[in-house]
N, C-alpha and C positions, 0 to 999 in steps of 0.2 A: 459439073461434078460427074466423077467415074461412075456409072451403076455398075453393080459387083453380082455374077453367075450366079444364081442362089442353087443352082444342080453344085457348082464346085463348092462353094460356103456349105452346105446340108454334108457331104459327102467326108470334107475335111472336122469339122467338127464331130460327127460319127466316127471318125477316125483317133481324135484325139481322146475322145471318152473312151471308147473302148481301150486304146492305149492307156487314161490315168486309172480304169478301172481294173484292168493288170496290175499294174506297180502297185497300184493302192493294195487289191486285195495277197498280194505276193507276201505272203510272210518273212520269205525268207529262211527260213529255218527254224524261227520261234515262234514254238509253239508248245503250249503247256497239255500235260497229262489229264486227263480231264481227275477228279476226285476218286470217282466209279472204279477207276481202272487201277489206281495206288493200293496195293496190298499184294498179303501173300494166298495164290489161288491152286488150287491141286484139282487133281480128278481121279477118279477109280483106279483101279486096275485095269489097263486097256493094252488089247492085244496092237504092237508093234512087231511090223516087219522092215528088216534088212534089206534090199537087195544089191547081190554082188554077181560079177562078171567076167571069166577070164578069158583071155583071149579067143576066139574063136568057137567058142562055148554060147549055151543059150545061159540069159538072166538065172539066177538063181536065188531063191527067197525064205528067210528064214524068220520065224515069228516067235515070239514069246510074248508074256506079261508086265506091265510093268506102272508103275504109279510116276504121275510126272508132276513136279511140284517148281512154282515158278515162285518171283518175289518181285514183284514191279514197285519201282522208285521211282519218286519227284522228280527224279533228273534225268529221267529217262533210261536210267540202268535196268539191267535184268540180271539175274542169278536164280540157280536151283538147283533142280535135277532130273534128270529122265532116264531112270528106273537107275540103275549104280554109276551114271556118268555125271560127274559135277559138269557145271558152266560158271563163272561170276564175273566175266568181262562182256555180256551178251547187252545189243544196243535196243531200245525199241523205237522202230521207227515206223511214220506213218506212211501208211498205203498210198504209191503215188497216186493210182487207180480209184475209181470211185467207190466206194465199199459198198454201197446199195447195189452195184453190179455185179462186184468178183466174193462178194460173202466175206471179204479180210479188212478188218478196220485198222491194225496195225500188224506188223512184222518186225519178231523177235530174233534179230541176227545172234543166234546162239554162238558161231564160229564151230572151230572142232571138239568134238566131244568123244569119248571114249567109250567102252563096252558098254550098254545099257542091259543088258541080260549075260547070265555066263557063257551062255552057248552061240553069244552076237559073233559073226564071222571077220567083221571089221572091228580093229584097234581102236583108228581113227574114221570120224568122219565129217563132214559141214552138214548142220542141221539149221532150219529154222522153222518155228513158232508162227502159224499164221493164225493171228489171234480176232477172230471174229469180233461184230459189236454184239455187245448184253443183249441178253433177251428179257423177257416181261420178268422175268424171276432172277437176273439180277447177273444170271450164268454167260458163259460162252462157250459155243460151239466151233472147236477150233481146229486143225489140221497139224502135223507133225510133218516136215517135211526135208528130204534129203536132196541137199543145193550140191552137193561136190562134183565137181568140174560144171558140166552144165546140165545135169540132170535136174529134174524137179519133182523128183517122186515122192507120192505120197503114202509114208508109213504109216502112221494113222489118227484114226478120229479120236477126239480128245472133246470131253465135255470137262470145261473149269467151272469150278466151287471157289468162290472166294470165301475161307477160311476164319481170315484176321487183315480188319483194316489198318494200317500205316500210321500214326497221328505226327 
């Protein structure tokens, strides 16, 4: 009878477990809303800025007031508004990131959204929602942020109130 390496047997088995325990834990893509996070959430009045750029120019930054009101659904949809610019085709998805590291537990792909103030310099822009986990009181501490082309600037701080739960 063969005796069999047990350095190659110990090595190949660590190999295969850690391989079924990928696949196994790999969702895939499904995965549900937790309850917490279903409804419609808003926040104060909070100062948002713009910034825009023209050619050979330095950055240029313009800020006003504005209330941002969001509506998280079962399905993973978003809709609202931030401050007079509608969204209602906006996705939420989860942070691929660990969220105990980068502070965002999911992200709200808002797409393009329009004027948020009368005096916003931009028509159009890509915004997205980086919507923190809860804190002890129920809220989120979350970021406003402008994705267009490849920037990721952050317009601003947004604490949500969740309002009115979803049933």
């Amino acid at each position: 009878m063969k005796k069999l390496n047990c350095n190659l047997c110990s090595s190949n088995v660590w190999i295969y477990l850690l391989l079924a325990t990928l696949l196994f834990s790999c969702s895939c893509g499904k995965w549900i809303v937790p309850s917490e996070y279903i409804g419609q959430w808003e926040t104060s009045k909070r100062k948002i800025t713009v910034r825009t750029k023209l050619k050979n120019e330095p950055f240029r930054f313009t800020s006003d007031s504005a209330i941002v009101k969001i509506k998280i659904n079962e399905d993973k949809t978003v809709s609202g508004y931030i401050g007079l610019a509608e969204f209602t085709n906006a996705r939420l998805k989860k942070n691929a990131s660990l969220p105990w590291e980068t502070g965002v537990e999911y992200i709200i792909e808002c797409g393009s959204i329009g004027k948020i103030y009368k005096n916003d310099p931009l028509d159009q822009k890509e915004v997205e929602i980086w919507f923190a986990p809860l804190n002890s009181d129920g809220n989120s501490y979350s970021d406003l942020r402008l994705t267009q082309g490849f920037a990721n600037f952050p317009m601003a701080n947004l604490l949500f109130k969740k309002v009115k739960k979803i049933e």
